[in-house]
Structure formats: structure tokens, C-alpha cells
N, CA, C and O atoms as a GROMACS GRO file, in nm:
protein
  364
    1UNK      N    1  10.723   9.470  13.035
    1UNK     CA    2  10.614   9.536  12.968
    1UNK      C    3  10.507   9.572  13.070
    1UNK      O    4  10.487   9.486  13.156
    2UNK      N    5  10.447   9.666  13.074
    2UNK     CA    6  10.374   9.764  13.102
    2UNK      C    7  10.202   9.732  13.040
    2UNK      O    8  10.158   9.762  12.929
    3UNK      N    9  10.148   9.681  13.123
    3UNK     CA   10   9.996   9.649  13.060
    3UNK      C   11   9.917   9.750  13.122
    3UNK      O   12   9.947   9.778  13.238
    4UNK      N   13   9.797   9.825  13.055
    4UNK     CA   14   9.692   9.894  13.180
    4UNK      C   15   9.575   9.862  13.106
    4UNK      O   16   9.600   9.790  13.008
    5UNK      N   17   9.448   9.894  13.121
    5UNK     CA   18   9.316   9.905  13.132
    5UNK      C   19   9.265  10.050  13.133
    5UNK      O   20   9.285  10.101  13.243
    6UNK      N   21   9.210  10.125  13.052
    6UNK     CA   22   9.172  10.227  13.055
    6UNK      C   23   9.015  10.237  13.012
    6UNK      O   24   8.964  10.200  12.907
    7UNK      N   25   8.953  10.299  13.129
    7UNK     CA   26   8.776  10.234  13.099
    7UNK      C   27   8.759  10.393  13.103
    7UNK      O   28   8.810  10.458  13.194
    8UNK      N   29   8.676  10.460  12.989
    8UNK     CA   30   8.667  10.583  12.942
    8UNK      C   31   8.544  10.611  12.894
    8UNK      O   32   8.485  10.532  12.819
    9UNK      N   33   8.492  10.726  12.932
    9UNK     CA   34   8.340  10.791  12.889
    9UNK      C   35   8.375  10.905  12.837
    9UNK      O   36   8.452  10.996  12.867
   10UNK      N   37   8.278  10.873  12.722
   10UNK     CA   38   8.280  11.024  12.598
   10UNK      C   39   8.140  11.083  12.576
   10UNK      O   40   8.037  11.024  12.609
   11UNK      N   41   8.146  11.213  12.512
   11UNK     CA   42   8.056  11.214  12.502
   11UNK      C   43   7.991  11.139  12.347
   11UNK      O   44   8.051  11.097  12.247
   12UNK      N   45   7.850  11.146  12.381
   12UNK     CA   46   7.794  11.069  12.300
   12UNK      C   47   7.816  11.069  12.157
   12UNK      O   48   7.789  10.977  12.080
   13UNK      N   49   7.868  11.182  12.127
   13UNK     CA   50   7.835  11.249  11.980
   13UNK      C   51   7.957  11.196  11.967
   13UNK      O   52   7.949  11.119  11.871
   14UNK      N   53   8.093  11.193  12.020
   14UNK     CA   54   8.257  11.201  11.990
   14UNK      C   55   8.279  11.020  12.020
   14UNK      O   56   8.387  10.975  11.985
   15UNK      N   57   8.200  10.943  12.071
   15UNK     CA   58   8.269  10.843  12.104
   15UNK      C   59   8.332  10.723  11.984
   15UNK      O   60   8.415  10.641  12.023
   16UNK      N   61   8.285  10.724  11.844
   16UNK     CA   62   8.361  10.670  11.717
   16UNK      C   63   8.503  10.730  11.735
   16UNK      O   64   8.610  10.681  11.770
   17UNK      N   65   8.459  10.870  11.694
   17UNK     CA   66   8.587  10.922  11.678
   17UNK      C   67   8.692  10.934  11.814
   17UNK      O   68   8.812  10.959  11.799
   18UNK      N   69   8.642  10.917  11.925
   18UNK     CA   70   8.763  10.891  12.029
   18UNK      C   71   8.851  10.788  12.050
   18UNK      O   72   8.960  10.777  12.106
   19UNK      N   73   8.751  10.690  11.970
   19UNK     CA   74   8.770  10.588  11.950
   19UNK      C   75   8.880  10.525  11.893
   19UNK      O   76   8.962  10.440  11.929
   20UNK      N   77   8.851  10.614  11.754
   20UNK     CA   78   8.959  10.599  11.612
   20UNK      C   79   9.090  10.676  11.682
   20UNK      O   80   9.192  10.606  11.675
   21UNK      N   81   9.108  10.797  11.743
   21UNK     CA   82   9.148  10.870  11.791
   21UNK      C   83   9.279  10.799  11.880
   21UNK      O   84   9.401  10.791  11.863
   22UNK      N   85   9.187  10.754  11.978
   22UNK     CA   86   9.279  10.649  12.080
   22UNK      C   87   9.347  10.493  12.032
   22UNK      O   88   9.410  10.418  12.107
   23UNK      N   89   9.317  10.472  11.900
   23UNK     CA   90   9.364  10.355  11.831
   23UNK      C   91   9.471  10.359  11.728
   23UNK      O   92   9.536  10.263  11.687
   24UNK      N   93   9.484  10.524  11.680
   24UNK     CA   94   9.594  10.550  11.660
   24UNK      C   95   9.694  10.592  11.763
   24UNK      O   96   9.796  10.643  11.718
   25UNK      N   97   9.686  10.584  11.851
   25UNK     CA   98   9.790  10.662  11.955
   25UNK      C   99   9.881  10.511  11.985
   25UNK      O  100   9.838  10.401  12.019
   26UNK      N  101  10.037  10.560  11.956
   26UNK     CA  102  10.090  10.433  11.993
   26UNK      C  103  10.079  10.397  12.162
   26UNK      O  104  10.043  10.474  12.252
   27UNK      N  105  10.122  10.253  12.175
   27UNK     CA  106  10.092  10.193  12.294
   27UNK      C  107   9.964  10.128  12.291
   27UNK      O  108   9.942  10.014  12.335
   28UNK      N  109   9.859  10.226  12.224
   28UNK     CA  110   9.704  10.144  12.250
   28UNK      C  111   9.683  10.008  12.109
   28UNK      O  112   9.658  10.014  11.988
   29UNK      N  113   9.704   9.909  12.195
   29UNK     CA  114   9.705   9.788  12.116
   29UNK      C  115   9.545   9.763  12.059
   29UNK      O  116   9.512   9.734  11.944
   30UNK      N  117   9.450   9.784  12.191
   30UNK     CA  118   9.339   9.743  12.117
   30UNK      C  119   9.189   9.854  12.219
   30UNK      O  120   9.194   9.879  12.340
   31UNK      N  121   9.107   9.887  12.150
   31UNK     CA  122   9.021  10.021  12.146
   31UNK      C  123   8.860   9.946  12.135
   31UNK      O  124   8.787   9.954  12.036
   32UNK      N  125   8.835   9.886  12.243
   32UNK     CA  126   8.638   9.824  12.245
   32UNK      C  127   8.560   9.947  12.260
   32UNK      O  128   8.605  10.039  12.329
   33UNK      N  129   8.437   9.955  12.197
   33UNK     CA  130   8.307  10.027  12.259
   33UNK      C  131   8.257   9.889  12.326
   33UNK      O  132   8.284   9.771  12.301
   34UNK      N  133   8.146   9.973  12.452
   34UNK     CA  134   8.157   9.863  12.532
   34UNK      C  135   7.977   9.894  12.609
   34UNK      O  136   7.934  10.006  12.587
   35UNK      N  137   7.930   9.846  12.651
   35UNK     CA  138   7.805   9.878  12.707
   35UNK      C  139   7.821   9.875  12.891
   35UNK      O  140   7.910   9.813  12.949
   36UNK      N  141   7.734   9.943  12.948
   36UNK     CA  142   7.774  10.003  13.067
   36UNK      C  143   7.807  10.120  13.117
   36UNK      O  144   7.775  10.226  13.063
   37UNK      N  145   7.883  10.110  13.244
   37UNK     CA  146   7.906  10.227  13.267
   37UNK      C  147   8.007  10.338  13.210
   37UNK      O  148   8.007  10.452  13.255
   38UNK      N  149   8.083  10.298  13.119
   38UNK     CA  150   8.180  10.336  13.037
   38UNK      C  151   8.158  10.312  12.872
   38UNK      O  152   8.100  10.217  12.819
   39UNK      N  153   8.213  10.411  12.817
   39UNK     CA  154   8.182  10.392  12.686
   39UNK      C  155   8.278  10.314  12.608
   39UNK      O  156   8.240  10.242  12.515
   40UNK      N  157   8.396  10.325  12.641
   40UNK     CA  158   8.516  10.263  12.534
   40UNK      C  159   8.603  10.181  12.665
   40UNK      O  160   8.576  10.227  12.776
   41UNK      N  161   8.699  10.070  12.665
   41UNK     CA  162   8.782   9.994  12.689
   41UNK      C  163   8.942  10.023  12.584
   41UNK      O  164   8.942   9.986  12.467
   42UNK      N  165   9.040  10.075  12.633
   42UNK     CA  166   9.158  10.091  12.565
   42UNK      C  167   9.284   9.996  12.655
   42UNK      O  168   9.338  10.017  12.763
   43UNK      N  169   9.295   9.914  12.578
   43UNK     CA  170   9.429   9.816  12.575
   43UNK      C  171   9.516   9.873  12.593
   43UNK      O  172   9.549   9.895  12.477
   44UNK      N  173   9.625   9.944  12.682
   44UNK     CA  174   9.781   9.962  12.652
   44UNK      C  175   9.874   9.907  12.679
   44UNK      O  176   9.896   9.902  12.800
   45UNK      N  177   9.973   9.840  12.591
   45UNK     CA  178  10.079   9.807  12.632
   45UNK      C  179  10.225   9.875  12.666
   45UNK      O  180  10.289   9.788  12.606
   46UNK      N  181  10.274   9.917  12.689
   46UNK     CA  182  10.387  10.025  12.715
   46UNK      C  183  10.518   9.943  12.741
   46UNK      O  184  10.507   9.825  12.775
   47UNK      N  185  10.628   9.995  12.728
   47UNK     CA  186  10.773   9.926  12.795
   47UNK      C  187  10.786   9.969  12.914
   47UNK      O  188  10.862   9.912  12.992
   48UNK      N  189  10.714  10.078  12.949
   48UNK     CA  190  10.783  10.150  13.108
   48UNK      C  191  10.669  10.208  13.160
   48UNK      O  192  10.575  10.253  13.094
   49UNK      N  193  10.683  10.204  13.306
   49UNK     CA  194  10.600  10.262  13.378
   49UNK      C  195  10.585  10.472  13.294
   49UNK      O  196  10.475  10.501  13.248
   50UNK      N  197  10.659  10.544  13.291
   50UNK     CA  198  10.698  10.636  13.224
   50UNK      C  199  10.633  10.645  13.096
   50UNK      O  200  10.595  10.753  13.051
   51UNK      N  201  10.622  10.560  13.048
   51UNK     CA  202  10.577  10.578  12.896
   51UNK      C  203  10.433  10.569  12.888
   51UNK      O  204  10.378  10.600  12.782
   52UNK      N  205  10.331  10.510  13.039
   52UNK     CA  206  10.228  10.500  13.090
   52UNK      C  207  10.180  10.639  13.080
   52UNK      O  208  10.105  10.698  13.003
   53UNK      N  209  10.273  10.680  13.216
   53UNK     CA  210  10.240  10.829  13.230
   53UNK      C  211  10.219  10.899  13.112
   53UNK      O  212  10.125  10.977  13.127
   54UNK      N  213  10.259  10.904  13.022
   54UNK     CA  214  10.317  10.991  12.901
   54UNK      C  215  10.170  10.971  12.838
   54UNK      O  216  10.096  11.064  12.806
   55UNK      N  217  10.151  10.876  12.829
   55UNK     CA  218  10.042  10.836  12.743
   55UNK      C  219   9.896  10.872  12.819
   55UNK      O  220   9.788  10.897  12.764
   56UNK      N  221   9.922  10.867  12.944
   56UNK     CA  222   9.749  10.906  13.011
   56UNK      C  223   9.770  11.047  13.025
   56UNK      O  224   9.687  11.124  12.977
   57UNK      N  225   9.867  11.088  13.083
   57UNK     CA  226   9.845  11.269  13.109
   57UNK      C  227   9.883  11.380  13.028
   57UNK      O  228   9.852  11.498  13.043
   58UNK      N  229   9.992  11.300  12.893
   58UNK     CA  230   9.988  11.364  12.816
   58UNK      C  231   9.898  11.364  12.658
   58UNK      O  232   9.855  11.461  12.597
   59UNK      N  233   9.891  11.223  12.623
   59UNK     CA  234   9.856  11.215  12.488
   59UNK      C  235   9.693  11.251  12.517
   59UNK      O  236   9.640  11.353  12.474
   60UNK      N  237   9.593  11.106  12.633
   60UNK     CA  238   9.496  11.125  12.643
   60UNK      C  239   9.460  11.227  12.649
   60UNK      O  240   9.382  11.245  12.556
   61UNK      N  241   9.474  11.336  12.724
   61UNK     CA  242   9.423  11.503  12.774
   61UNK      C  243   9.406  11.563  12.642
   61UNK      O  244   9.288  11.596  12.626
   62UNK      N  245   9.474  11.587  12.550
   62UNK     CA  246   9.467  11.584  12.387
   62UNK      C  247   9.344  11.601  12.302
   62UNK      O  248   9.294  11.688  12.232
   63UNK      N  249   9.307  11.425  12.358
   63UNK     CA  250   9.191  11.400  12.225
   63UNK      C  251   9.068  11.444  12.304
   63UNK      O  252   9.033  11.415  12.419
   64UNK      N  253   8.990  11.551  12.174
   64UNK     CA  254   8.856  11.604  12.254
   64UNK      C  255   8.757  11.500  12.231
   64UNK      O  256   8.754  11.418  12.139
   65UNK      N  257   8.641  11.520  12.369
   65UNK     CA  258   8.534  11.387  12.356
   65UNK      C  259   8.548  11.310  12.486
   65UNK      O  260   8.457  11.269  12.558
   66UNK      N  261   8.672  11.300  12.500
   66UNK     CA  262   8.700  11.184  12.611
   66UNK      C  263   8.616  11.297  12.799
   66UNK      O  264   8.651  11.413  12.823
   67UNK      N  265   8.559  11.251  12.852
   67UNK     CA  266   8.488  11.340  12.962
   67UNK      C  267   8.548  11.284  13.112
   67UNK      O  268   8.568  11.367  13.201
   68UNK      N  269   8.575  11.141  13.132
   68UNK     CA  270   8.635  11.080  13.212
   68UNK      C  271   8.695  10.982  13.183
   68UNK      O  272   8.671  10.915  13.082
   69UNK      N  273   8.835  10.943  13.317
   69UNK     CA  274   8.874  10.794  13.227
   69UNK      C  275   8.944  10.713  13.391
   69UNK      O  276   8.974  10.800  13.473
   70UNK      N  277   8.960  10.626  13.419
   70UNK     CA  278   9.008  10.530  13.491
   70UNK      C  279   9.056  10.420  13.397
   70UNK      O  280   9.014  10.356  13.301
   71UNK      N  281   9.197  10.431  13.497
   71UNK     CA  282   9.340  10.384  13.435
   71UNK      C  283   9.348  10.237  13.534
   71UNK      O  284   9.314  10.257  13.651
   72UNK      N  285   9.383  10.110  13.504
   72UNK     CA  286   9.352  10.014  13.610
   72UNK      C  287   9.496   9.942  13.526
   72UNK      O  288   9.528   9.973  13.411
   73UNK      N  289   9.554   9.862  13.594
   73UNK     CA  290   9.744   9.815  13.589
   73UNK      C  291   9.715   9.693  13.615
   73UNK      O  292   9.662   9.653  13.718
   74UNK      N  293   9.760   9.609  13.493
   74UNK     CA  294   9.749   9.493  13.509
   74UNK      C  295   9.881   9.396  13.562
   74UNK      O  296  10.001   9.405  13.535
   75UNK      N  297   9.813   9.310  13.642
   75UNK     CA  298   9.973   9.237  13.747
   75UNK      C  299   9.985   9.146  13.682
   75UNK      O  300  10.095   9.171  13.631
   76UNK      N  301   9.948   9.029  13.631
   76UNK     CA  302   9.971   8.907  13.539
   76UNK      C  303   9.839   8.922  13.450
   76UNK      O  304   9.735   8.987  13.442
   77UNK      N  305   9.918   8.813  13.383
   77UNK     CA  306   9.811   8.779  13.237
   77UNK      C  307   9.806   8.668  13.217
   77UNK      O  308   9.904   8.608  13.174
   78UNK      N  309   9.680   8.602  13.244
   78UNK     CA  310   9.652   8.452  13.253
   78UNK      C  311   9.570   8.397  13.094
   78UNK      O  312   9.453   8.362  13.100
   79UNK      N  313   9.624   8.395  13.000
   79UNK     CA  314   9.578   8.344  12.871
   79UNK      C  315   9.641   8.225  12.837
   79UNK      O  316   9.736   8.177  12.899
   80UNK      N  317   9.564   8.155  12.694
   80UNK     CA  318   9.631   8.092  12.686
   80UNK      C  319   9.809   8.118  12.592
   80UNK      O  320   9.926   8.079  12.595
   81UNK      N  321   9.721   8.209  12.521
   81UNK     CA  322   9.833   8.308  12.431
   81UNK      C  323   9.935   8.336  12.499
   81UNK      O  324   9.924   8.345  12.621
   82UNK      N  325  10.113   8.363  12.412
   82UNK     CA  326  10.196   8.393  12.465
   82UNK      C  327  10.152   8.558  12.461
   82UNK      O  328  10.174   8.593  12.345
   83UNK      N  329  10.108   8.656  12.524
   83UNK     CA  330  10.141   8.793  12.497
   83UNK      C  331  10.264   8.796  12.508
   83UNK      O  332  10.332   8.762  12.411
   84UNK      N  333  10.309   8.826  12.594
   84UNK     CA  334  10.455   8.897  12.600
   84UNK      C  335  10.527   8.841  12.442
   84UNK      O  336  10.588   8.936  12.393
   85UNK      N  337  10.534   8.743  12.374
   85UNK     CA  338  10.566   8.754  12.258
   85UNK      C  339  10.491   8.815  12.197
   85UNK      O  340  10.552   8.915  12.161
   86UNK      N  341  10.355   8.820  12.148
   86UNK     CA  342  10.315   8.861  12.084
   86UNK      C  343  10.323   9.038  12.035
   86UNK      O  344  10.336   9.094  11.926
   87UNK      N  345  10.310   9.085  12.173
   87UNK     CA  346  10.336   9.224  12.172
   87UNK      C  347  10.507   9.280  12.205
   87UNK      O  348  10.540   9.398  12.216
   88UNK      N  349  10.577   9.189  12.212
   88UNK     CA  350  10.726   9.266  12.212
   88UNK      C  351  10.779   9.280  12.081
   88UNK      O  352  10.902   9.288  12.093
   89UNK      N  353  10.749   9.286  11.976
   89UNK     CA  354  10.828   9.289  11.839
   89UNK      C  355  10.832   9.472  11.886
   89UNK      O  356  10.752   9.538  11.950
   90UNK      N  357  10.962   9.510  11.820
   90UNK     CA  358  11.028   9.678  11.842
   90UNK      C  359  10.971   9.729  11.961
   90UNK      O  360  10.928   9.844  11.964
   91UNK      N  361  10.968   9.638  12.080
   91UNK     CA  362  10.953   9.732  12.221
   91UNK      C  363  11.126   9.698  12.269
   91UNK      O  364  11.171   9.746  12.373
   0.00000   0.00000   0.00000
């Protein structure tokens, strides 16, 4: 599995709805507004590097509102939670 970090600025008026927007898009597990230098935080989990791509250069580019975004790849996951169970049901 395929984890990333996507830290994203909208504009002001669109950022609910980019929001809602990017929380329906599969892969995105979980969608924060966030204070700082970025407006929203998007969770993705993916099966493949490929399905990454798919999802930042094709789906993101899509939804209007979004103005910039940095994509950051996560190497381990130190919780106490099992993710990898949690998020593999139909991956």
C-alpha cells in the first residue's frame, strides 16, 4: 500500500467544497481543513505507486478551487493502530 500526504491551498471561497470534492475521490481516506500555510490536508491511500499518479495528475487537476498542492510519500507508519489492516479491505 501506497500512503501520501497531500498539503493543498484553495481558494478561499472553494475550500468546503474542495474539500467535499477531494473526499469523495476514491483513495482519499481522510480530507482536514487545517490552519497555516495550507488550507486542506488529504490522506491517500492507494495500492500502487500508479494509482498515485492517477490520482494527483489526473483526478486532482479536475476539481476547481484547488490553486496549489504538494504531494509528500509516506515510508512507515508508526501508530499504535494496525493500518495496513484497517485500510486493506477490497484493495
Amino acid at each position: 500500500m501506497v500512503t501520501a500526504i497531500i498539503l493543498l491551498k484553495a481558494d478561499r471561497q472553494a475550500i468546503n467544497d474542495v474539500a467535499e470534492s477531494l473526499a469523495s475521490v476514491d483513495g482519499v481516506s481522510e480530507v482536514y481543513s487545517v490552519g497555516g500555510r495550507y488550507d486542506l490536508v488529504a490522506i491517500v491511500r492507494v495500492a500502487h505507486n500508479d494509482d498515485l499518479a492517477e490520482l494527483v495528475t489526473g483526478r486532482l487537476r479536475r476539481i476547481d478551487g484547488i490553486t496549489e498542492t504538494e504531494t509528500t510519500l509516506a515510508f512507515r507508519a508508526h501508530s499504535r493502530h494496525d493500518l495496513e489492516t484497517m485500510f486493506s479491505v477490497g484493495m
